[in-house]
VODREN-460389 format. One record per residue (C-alpha): x, y, z; residue number from 0. Coordinates in Angstrom, 3 decimals, always signed. Example, Ala and Ser with C-alpha at 12.3 -4.5 7.8 and 13.67 -1.06 7.14 Angstrom:
<pts>
(pt (+12.300 -4.500 +7.800) 0);
(pt (+13.670 -1.060 +7.140) 1);
</pts>
This chain:
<pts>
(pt (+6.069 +6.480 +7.251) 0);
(pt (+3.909 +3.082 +7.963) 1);
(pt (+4.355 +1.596 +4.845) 2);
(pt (+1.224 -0.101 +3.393) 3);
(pt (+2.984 -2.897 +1.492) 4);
(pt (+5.169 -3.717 +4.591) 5);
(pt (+2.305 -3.690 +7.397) 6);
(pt (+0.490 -6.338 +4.645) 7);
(pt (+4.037 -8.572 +4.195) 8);
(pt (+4.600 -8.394 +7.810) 9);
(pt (+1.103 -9.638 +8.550) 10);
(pt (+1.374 -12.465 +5.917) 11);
(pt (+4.784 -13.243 +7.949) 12);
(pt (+3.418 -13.633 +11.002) 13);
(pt (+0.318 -15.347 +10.089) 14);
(pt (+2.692 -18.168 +7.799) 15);
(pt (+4.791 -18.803 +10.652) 16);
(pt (+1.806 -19.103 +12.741) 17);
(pt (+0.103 -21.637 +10.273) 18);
(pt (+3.273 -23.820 +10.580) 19);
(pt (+5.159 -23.137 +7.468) 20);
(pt (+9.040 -21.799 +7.588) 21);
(pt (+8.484 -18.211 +6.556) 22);
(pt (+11.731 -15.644 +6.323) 23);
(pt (+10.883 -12.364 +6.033) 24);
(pt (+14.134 -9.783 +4.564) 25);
(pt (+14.038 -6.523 +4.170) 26);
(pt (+15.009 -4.386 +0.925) 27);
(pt (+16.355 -1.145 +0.652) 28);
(pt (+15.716 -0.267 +4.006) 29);
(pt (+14.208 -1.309 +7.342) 30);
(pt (+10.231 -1.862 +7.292) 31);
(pt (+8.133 +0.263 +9.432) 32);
(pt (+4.833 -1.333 +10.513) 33);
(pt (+2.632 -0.715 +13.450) 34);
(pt (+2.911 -4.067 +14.856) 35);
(pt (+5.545 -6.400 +15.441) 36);
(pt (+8.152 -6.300 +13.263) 37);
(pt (+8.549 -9.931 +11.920) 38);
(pt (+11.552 -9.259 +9.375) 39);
(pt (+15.331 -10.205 +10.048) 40);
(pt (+17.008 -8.100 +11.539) 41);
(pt (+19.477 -7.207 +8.349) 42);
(pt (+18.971 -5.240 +5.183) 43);
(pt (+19.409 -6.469 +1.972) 44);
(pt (+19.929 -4.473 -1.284) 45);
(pt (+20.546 -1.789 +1.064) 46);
(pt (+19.770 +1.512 +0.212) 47);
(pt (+22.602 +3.528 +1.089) 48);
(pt (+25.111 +1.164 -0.790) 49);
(pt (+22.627 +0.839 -3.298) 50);
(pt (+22.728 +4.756 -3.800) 51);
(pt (+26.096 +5.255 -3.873) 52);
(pt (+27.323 +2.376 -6.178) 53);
(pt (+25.036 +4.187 -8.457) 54);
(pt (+26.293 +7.822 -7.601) 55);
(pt (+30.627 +6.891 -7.075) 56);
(pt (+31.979 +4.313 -9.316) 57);
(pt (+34.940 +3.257 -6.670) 58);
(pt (+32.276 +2.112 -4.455) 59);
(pt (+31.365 -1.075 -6.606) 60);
(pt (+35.210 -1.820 -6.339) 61);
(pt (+35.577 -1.545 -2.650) 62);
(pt (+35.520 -5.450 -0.522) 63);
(pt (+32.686 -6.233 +1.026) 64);
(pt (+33.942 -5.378 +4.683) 65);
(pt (+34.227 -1.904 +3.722) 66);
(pt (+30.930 -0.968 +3.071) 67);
(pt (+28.970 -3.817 +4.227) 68);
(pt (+28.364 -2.012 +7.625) 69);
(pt (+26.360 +0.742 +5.825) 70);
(pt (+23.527 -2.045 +5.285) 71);
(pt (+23.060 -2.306 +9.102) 72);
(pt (+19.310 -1.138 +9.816) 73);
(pt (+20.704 +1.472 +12.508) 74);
(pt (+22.368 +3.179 +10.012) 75);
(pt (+20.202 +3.306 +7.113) 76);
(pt (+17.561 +4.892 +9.295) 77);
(pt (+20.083 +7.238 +10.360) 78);
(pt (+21.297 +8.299 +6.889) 79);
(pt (+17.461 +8.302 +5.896) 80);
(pt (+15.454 +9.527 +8.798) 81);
(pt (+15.223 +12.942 +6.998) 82);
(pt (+15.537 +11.980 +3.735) 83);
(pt (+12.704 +12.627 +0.717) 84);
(pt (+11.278 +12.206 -2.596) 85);
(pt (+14.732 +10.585 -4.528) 86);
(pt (+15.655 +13.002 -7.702) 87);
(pt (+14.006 +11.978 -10.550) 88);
(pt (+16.870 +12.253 -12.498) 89);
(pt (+18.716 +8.940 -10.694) 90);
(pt (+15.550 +7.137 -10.509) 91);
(pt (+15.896 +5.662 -13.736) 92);
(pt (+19.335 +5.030 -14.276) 93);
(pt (+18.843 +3.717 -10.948) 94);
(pt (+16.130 +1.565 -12.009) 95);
(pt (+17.680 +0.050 -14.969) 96);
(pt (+20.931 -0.684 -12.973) 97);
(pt (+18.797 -2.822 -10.180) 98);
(pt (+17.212 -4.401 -13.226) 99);
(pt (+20.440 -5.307 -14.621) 100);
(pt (+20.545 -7.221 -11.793) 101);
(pt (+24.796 -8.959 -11.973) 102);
(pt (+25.073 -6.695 -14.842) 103);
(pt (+24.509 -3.541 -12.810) 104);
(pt (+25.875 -1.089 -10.312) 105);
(pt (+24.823 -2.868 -7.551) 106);
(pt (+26.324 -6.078 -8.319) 107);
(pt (+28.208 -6.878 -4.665) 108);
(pt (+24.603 -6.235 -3.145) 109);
(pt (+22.874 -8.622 -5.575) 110);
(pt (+26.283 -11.321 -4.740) 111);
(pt (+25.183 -10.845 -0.734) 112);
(pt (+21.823 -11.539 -1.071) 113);
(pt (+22.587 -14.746 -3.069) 114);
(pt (+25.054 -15.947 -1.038) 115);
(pt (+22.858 -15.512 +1.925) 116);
(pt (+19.731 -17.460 +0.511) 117);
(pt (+22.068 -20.211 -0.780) 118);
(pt (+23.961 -20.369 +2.466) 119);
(pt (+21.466 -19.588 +5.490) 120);
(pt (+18.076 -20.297 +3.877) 121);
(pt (+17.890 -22.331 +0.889) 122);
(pt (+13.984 -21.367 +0.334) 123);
(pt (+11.979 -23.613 -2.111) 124);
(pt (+9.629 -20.371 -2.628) 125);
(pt (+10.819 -16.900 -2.830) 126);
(pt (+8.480 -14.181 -3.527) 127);
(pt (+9.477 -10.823 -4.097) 128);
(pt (+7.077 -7.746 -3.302) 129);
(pt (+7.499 -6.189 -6.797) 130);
(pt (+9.570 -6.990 -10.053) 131);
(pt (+12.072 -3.690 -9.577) 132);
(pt (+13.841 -5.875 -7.067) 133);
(pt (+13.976 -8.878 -9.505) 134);
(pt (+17.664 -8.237 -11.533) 135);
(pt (+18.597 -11.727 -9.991) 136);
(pt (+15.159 -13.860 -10.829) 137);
(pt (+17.080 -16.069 -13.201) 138);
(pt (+19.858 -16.662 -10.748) 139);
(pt (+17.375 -17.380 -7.816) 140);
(pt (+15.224 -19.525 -10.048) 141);
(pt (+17.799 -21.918 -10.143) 142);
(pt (+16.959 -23.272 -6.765) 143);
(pt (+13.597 -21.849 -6.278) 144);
(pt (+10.456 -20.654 -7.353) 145);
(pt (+9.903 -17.262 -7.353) 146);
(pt (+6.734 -15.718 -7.703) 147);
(pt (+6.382 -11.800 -7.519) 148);
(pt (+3.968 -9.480 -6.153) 149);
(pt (+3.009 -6.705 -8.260) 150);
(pt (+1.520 -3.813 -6.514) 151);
(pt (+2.460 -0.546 -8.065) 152);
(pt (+5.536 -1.179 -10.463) 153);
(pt (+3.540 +0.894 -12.854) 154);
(pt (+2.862 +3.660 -10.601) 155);
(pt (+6.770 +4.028 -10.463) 156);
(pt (+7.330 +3.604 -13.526) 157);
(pt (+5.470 +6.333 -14.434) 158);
(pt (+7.464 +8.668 -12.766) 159);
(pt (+10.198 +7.865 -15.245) 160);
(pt (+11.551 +10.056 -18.250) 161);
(pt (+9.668 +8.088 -21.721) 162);
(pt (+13.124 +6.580 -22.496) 163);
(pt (+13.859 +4.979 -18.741) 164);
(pt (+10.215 +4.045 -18.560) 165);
(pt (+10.679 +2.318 -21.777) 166);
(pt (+14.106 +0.995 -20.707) 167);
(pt (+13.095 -0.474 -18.119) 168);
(pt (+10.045 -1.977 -19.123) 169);
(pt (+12.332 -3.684 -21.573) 170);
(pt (+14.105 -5.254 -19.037) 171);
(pt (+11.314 -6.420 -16.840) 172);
(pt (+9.898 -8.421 -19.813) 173);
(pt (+12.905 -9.979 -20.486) 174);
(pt (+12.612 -11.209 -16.404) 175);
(pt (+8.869 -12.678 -17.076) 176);
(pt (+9.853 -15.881 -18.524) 177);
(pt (+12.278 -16.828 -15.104) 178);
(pt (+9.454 -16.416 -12.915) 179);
(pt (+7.155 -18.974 -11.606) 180);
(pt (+4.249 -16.684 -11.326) 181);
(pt (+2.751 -13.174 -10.571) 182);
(pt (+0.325 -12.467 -7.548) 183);
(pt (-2.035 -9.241 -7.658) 184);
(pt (-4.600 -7.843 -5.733) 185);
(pt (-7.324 -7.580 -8.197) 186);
(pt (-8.397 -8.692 -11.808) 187);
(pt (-8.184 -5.396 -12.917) 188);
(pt (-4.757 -4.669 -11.968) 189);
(pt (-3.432 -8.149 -12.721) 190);
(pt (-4.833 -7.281 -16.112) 191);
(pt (-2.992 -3.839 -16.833) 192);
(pt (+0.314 -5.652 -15.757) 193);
(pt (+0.075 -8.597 -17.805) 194);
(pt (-0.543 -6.015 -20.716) 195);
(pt (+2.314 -3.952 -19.678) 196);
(pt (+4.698 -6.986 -18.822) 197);
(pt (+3.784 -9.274 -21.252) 198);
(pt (+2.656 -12.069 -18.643) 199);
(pt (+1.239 -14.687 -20.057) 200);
(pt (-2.277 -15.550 -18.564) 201);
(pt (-1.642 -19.119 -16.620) 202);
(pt (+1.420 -16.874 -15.026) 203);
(pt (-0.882 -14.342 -13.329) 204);
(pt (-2.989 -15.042 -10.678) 205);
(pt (-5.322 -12.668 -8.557) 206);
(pt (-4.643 -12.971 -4.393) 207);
(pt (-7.416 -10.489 -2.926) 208);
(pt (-5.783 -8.035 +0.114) 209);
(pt (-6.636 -8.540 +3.564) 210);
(pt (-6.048 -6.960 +6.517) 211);
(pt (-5.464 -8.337 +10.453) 212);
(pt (-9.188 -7.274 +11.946) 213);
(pt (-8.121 -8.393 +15.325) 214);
(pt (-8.123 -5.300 +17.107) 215);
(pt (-11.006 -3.565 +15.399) 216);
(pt (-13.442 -6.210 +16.714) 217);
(pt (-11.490 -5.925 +20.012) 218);
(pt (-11.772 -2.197 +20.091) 219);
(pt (-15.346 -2.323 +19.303) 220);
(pt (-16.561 -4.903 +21.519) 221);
(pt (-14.589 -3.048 +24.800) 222);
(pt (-15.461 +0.537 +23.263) 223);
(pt (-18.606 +2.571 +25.621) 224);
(pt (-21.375 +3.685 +22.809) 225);
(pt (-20.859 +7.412 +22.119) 226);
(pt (-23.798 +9.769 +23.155) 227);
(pt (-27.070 +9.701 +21.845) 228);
(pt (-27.890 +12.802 +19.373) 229);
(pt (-23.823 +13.954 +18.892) 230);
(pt (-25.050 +16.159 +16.183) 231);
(pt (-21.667 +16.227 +14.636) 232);
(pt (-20.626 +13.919 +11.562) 233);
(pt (-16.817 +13.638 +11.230) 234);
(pt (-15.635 +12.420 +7.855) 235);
(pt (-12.540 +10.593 +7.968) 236);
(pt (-9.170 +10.481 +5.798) 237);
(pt (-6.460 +8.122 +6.670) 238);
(pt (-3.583 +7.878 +3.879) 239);
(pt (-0.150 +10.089 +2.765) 240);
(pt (-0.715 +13.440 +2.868) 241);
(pt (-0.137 +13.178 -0.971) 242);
(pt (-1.961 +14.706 -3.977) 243);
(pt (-1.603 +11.097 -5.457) 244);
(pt (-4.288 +10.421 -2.514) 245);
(pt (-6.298 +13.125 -3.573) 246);
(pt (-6.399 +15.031 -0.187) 247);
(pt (-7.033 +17.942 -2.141) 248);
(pt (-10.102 +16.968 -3.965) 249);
(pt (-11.623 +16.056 -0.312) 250);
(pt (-10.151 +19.123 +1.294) 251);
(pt (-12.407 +20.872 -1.792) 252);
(pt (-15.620 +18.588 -1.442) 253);
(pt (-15.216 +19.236 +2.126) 254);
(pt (-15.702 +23.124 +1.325) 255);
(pt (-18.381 +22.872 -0.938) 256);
(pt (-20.433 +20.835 +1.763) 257);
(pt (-19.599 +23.447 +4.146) 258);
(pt (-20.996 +26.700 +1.283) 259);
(pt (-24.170 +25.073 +0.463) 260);
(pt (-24.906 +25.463 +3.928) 261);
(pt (-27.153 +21.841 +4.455) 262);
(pt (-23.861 +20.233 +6.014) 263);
(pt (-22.776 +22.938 +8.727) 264);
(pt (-22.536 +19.840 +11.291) 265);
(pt (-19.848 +17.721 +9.349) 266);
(pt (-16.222 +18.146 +10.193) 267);
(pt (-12.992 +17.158 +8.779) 268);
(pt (-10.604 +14.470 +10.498) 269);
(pt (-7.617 +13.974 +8.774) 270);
(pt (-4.309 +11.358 +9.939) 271);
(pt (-1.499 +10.163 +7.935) 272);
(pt (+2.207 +10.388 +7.001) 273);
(pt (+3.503 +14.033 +5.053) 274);
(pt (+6.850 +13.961 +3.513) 275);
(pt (+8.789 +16.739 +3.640) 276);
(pt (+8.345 +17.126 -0.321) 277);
(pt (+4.159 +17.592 +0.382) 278);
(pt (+4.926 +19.970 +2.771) 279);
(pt (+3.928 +23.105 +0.337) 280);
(pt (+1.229 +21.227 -0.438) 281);
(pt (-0.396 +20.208 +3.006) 282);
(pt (+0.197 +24.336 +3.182) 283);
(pt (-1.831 +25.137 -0.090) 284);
(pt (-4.748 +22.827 +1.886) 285);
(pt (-4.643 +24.568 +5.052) 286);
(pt (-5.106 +27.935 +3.506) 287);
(pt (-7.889 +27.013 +1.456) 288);
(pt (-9.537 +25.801 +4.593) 289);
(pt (-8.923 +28.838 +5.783) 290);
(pt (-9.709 +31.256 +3.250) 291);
(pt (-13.215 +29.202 +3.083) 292);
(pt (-13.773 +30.334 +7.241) 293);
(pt (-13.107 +26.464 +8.179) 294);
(pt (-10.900 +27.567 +11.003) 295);
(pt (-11.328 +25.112 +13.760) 296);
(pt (-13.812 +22.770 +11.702) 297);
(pt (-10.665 +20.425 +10.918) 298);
(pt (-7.986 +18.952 +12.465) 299);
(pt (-5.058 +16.679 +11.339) 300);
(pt (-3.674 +13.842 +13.513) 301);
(pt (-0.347 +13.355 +12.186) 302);
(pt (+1.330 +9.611 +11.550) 303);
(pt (-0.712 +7.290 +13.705) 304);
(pt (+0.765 +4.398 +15.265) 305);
(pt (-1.889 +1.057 +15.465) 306);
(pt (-3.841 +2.225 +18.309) 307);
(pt (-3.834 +5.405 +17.299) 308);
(pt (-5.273 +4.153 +13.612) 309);
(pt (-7.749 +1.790 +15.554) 310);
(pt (-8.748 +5.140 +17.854) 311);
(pt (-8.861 +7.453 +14.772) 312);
(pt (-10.994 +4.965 +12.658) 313);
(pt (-13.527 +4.438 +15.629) 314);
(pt (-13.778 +8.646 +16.325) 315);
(pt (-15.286 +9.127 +12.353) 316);
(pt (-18.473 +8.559 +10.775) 317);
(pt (-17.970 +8.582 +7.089) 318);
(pt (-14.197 +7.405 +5.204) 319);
(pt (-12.878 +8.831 +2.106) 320);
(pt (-9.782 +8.966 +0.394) 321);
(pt (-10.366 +10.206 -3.262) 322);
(pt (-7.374 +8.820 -5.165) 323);
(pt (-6.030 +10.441 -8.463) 324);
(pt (-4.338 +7.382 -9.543) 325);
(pt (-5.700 +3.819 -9.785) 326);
(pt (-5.054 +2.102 -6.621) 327);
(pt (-3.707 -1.505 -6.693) 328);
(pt (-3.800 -2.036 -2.968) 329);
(pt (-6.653 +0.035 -0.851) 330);
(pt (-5.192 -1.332 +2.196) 331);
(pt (-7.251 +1.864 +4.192) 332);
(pt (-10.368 +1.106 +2.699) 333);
(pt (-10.352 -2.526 +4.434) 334);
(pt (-9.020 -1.263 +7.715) 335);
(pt (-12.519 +1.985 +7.449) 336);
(pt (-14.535 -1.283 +6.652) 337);
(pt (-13.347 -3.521 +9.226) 338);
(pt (-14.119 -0.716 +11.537) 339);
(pt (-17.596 -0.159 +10.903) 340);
(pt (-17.347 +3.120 +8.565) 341);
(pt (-19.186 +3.654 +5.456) 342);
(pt (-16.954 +4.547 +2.776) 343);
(pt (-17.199 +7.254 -0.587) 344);
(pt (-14.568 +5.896 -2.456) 345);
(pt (-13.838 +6.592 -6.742) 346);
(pt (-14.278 +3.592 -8.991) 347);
(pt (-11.033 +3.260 -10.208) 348);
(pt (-7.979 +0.749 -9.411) 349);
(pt (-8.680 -1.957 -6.809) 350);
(pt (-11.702 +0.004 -5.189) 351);
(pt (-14.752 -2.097 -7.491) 352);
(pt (-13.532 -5.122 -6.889) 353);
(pt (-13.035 -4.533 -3.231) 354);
(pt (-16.520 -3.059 -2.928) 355);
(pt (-18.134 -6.208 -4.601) 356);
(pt (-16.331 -8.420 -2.432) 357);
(pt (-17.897 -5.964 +0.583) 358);
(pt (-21.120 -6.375 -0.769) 359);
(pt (-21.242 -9.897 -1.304) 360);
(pt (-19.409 -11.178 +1.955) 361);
(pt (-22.446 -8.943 +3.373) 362);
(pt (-25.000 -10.294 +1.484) 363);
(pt (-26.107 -7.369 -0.600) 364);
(pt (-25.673 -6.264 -4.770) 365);
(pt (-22.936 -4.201 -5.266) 366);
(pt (-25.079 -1.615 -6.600) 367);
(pt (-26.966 -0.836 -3.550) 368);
(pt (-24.540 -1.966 -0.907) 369);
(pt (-25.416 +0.036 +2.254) 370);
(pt (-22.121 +0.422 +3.862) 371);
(pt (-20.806 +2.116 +0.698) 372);
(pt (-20.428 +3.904 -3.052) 373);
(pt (-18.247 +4.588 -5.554) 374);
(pt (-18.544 +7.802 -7.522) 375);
(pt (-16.934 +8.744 -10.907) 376);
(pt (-13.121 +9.287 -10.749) 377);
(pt (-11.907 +11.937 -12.306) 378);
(pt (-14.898 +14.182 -11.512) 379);
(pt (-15.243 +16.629 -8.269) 380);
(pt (-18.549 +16.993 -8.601) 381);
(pt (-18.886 +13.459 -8.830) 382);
(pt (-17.402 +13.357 -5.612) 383);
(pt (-19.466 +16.059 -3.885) 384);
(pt (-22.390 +14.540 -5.364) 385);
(pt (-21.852 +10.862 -3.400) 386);
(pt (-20.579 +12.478 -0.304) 387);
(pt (-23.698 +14.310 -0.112) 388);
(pt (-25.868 +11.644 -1.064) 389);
(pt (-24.800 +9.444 +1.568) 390);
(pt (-25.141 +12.272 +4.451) 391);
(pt (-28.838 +12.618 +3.223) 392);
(pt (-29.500 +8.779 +4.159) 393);
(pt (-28.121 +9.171 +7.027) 394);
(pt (-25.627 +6.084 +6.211) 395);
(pt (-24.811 +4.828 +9.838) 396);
(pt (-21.308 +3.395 +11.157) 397);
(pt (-21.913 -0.273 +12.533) 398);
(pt (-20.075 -3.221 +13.616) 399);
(pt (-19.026 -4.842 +10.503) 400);
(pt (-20.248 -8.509 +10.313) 401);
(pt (-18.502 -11.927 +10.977) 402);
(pt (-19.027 -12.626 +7.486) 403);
(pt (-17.383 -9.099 +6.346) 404);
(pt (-14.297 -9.002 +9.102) 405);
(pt (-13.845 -13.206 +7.741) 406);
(pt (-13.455 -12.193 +3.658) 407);
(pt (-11.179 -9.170 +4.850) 408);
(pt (-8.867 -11.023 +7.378) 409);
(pt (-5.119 -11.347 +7.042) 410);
(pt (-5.650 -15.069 +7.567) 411);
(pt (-8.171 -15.768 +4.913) 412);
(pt (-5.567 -13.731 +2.319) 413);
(pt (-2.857 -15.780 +3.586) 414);
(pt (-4.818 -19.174 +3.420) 415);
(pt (-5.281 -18.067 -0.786) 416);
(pt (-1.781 -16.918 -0.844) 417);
(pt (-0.631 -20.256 +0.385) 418);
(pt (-2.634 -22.256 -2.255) 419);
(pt (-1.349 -20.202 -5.698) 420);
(pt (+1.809 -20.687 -4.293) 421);
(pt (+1.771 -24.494 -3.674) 422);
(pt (-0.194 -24.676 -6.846) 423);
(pt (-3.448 -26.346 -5.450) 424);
(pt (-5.795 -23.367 -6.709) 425);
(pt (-6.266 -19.663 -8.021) 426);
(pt (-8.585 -17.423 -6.358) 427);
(pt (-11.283 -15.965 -8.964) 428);
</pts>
């Protein structure tokens, strides 16, 4: 799939090395997928396949380096992963707590490569990791660097842990707090549940709103022909995993009830995004509840999109939603809808508040009665029905987004913010 938190550290890449500084961006696990260029060495680190089978054969951690070191090339880990899905929940945690352990773990030769390379090839005065799972080695990379980590859904993953690995781990991540030069979040409210969770202390967390690169939406919309007057059709959008976490079910369902009531017989479904093959049941249980409520031909699904497919897909709707069960820290879709002109129904949980009152302001409204969006109750279907119904009976119209909006949401004003926590010269509020 296009990976949310890759597409954002590829676009702070590019737009560091752009701005002058000496940027190196490495891979974890495996190869990043975004839908632009690829910015990232081309070598895996932590490599998923070794990292997996340290864990799973005991002779592997023994074996030299030149043995196994070739399963870390990118070729092969997409390869041995192209098909692969959800990882059982019964390594995950071990798993976890190994890569925690960082030189005292399972994956101790892949910790040794990464160090060696960084001390040998790089020598960064920053590093900063894109979440604290990866961070078993903070105290040996804090020798010669700070390092500064991004949290953006630890917790989520966590989560998915037995009670004793959650709390295991947990455990272990604390103990990792005090080696680090700082934490980076996305928004107060996450960077608050973290610092709870983690034990962070305050002057150690600092909030780095998302953005996005808006390029080619104000290309696309500036080249684009206007659509026909009176298209009585309104298509509302979703663009995410086709995951329950995304809560493509409760839109699938709000979708349906607009359809029965019968006032909405001219809105239509558009749906686009990556399904795993564990969803696949799922995405089935959606389709024949479409089906069973005579939607037959009112939907349609897209599949993954590449960029210009995204751009295309984004521009073709007229109202975005993606109803998420769990408390987003990102909402990396939401800023792409806005950037493209769409009014948005999104729940008022996780990042999606704070994003909405930075919408509202950079567009010089109140939150409250911002006209290019709302929030409804999370956590309530109705609620959701309710908001989606409310904003088809204004009429809420897709429009350019403004210079000031597409400015507060670019990649480049994120990275300028970035660039200042890090260097220590100021904290976004």
């Amino acid at each position: 799939m296009f990976c949310g938190s890759c597409m954002n550290d590829n676009a702070v890449a590019k737009e560091l090395i752009k701005a002058g500084h000496d940027c190196v961006l490495m891979p974890v696990y495996t190869p990043i997928r975004t839908d632009v260029e690829d910015m990232s060495v081309d070598r895996v680190f932590l490599g998923g396949v070794n990292v997996y089978l340290s864990q799973k054969i005991p002779l592997i951690r023994y074996l030299p380096r030149w043995a196994v070191g070739w399963l870390d090339h990118p070729w092969v880990i997409k390869s041995l992963t192209s098909k692969a899905g959800k990882t059982s929940p019964e390594l995950l945690g071990p798993l976890a707590i190994s890569m925690l352990d960082g030189l005292e773990g399972n994956q101790k030769q892949e910790f040794e490569d990464l160090l060696r390379f960084l001390q040998t090839s790089i020598r960064p005065e920053t590093v900063l990791l894109t979440n604290l799972l990866i961070g078993g080695v903070i105290p040996q990379l804090a020798v010669n660097a700070d390092v500064w980590v991004m949290l953006q859904g630890d917790d989520i993953f966590l989560d998915s842990l037995s009670a004793s690995h959650r709390a295991q781990a947990i455990e272990r991540m604390r103990r990792l707090v005090g080696s680090a030069k700082g934490f980076i979040c996305h928004s107060q409210a996450y960077a608050q549940s973290m610092q709870s969770l983690l034990g962070i202390p305050e002057l150690k967390m600092h909030v780095v709103p998302l953005g996005v690169a808006t390029e080619d939406f104000i290309d696309r919309a500036a080249n684009s022909s206007e659509l026909p007057k009176g298209d009585p059709l309104i298509r509302l959008g979703y663009l995410a995993r086709m995951a329950p976490e995304k809560g493509l079910h409760l839109l699938v369902d709000a979708f349906i009830e607009l359809r029965r009531n019968g006032r909405f017989s001219n809105v239509r479904l558009s749906m686009a995004g990556w399904m795993g093959p564990q969803h696949a049941g799922y995405w089935k249980e959606q389709q024949a509840k479409l089906h069973r409520a005579g939607l037959d031909g009112q939907w349609s699904y897209a599949g993954t999109v590449n960029r210009a497919e995204k751009v295309a897909f984004l521009e073709s709707l007229d109202l975005f939603c993606v109803p998420t069960t769990y408390a987003d820290p990102k909402g990396i879709f939401l800023l792409e809808a806005v950037a493209s002109g769409l009014p948005y129904v999104m729940p008022d949980h996780g990042a999606f508040p704070e994003l909405h009152r930075r919408i509202a302001k950079a567009a010089g409204e109140v939150a409250g009665g911002v006209a290019i969006g709302r929030l409804y109750p999370h956590g309530a279907s109705e609620g959701l029905v309710k908001a989606l119904e409310s904003v088809l009976e204004r009429s809420m119209k897709k429009e350019a987004a403004s210079p000031m909006v597409l400015a507060e949401l670019d990649i480049a004003t994120h990275t300028k913010r970035l660039v200042a926590v890090l260097q220590g010269k100021s904290s976004f509020d």
